[in-house]
N, C-alpha and C positions, 0 to 999 in steps of 0.2 A: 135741388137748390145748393146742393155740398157744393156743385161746379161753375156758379153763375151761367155766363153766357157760350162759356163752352162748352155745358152743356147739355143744351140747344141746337149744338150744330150735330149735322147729320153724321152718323159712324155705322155705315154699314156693318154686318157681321160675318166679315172674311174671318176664314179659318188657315193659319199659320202654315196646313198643311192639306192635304188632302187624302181622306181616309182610306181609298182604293187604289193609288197611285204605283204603280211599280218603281220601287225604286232602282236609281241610277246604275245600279251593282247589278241587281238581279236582271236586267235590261240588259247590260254588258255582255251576263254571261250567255242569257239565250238565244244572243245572235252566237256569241260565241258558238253554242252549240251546233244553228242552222248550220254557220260555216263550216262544221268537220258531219253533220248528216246531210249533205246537200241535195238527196234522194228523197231526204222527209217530207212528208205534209205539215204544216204546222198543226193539225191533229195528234203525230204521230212526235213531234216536238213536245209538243206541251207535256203529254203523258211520258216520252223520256224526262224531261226537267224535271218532273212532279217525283217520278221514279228517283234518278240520279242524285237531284239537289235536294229534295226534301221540301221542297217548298212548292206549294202550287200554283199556278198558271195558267189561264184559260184558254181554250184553244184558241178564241177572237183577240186575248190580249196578247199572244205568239202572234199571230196573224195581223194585228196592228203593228206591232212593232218591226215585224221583218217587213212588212208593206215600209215605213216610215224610213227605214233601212236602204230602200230598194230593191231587196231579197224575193219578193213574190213576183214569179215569173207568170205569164198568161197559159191557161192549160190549152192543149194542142186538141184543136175541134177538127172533127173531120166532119164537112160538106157535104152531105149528099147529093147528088141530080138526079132529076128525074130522069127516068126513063121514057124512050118514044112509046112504046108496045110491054105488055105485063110478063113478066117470064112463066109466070105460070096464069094464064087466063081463068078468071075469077067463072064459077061454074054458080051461085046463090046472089039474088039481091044482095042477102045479107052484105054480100062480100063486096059486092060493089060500093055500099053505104061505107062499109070497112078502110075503102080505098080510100075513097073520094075525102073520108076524114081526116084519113092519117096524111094526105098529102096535104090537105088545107094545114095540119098542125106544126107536118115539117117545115112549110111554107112559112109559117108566122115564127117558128122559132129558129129558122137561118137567117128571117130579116131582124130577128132581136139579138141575134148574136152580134151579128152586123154592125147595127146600131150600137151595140154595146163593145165593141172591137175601137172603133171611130173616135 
């Protein structure tokens, strides 16, 4: 009642800041950083930053930020093909079972890579 009808009106509860947020500085430097380790994984980023600055850094929050950047390059897949004929002809069921699986597996994960290249 201290506020009559103002309030009544609705006031969400945003917070001025956000508690987890990298800030703008620390953002700055660690691309900085990608840019002179251009060889790193943002795994091996984050743990120099954490090392170097003093301040810690997740590898997903490197990794978002050099993604946001444009920094994250696609890793180089090599394609397998099938073969016509087995280089070494399978001598146990077992081994045939062996084949027939692993080729169903590659099979499904060159067409998810695929898909996920697209």
């Amino acid at each position: 009642m201290q506020r009559g009808n103002a309030g009544l009106a609705d006031q969400s509860p945003k917070p001025k800041h956000v508690w987890n947020r990298l800030p703008t500085e620390v953002k700055r430097r660690s691309v900085k950083l990608a840019l002179e380790q251009t060889e790193q994984s943002p795994r091996d980023l984050a743990v120099m930053f954490t090392d170097h600055e003093r301040y810690f850094v997740s590898v997903s929050t490197v990794y978002r930020n050099l993604k946001a950047h444009d920094l994250i390059t696609s890793p180089a897949f090599i394609v397998l093909k099938p073969a016509n004929q087995f280089q070494h002809e399978p001598t146990a069921i077992s081994q045939l079972w062996q084949t027939a699986t692993s080729a169903h597996l590659l099979n499904e994960s060159a067409l998810m890579l695929k898909t996920m290249a697209s």
